[in-house]
C-alpha positions in Angstrom: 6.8 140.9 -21.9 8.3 138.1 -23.9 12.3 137.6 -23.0 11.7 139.8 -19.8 13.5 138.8 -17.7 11.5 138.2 -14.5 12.9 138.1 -10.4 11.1 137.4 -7.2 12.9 137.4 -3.5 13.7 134.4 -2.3 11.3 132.5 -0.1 13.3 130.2 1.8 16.9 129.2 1.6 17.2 126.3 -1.0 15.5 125.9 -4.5 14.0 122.9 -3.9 12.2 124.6 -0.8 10.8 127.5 -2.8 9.1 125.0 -5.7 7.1 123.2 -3.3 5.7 126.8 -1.3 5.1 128.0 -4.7 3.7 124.6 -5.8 1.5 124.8 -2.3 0.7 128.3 -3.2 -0.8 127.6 -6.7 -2.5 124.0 -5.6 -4.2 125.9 -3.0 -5.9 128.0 -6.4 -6.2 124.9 -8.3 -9.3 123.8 -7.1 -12.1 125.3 -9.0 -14.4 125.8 -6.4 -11.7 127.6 -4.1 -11.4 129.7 -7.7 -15.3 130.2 -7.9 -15.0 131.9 -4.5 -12.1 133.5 -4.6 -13.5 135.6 -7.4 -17.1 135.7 -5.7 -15.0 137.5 -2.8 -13.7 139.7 -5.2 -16.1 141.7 -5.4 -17.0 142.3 -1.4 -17.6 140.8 1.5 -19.8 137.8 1.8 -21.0 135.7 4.5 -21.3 131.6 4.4 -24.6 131.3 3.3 -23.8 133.7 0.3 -21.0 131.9 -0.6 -22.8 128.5 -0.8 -26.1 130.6 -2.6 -23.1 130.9 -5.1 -21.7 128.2 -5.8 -24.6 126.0 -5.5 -22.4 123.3 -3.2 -23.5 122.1 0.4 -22.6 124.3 3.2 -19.9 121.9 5.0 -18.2 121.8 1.2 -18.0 125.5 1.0 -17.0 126.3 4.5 -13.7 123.6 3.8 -12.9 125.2 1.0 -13.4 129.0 3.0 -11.2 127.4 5.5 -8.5 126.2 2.8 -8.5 129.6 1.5 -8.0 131.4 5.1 -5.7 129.0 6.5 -3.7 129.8 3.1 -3.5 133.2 3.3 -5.9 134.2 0.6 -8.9 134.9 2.3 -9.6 136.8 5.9 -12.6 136.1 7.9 -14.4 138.0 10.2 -16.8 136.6 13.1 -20.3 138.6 14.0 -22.3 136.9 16.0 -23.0 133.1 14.3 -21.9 134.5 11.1 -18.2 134.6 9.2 -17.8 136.7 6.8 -14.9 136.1 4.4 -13.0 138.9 2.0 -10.1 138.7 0.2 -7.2 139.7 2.4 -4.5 140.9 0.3 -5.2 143.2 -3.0 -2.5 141.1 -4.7 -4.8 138.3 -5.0 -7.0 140.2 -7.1 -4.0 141.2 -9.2 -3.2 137.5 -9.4 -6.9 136.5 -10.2 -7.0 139.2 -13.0 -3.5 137.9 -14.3 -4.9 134.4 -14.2 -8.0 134.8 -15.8 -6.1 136.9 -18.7 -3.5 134.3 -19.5 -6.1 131.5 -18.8 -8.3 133.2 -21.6 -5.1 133.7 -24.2 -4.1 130.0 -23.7 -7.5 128.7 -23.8 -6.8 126.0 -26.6 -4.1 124.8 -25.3 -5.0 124.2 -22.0 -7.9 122.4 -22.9 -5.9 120.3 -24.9 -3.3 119.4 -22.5 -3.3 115.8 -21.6 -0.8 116.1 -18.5 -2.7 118.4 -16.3 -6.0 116.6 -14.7 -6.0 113.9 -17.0 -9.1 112.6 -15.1 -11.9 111.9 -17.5 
């Protein structure tokens, strides 16, 4: 797909404007707990308790990031009782997990190796 040339619809009026949605968009997937879930949802339906059995984080921790996800778009939640149960609401975030994971995987050296993305030690 090298040279391809790519086009998307615009998202709001001005440039500027559509970097920082698309910005928010991908920040909102740059967390890697968020990621850990969003791929655990992949799969199916799971409730809270599930979702923390997964990740291994404390409840509170993992409901934030469920509600980061939902308020975001990326997740849909559904109440039964004292129970939420979160799946991933659009099929295109699967797509986009699947794209990710691919190009994640072909640029794996050099995305370790980069000094200007999460520098933290």
């Amino acid at each position: 797909m090298a040279g391809a040339e790519v086009s998307a619809p615009p998202l709001l009026g001005q440039a500027g404007e559509q970097a920082g949605v698309v910005a928010k968009f991908f920040r909102a997937l740059g967390d890697p707990t968020r990621l850990r879930l969003l791929e655990f949802l992949l799969a199916g339906e799971h409730t809270v308790s599930e979702c923390v059995a997964h990740v291994g984080l404390a409840q509170g921790r993992v409901s934030t990031h469920l509600a980061c996800l939902a308020d975001c778009g990326y997740v849909a939640v559904r109440r039964e009782g004292r129970f939420s149960h979160y799946r991933v609401a659009d099929p295109r975030v699967a797509d986009l997990v699947v794209l990710a994971r691919s190009l994640a995987a072909d640029n794996c050296s050099a995305l370790s190796a980069c000094a200007r993305i999460d520098p933290r030690p």
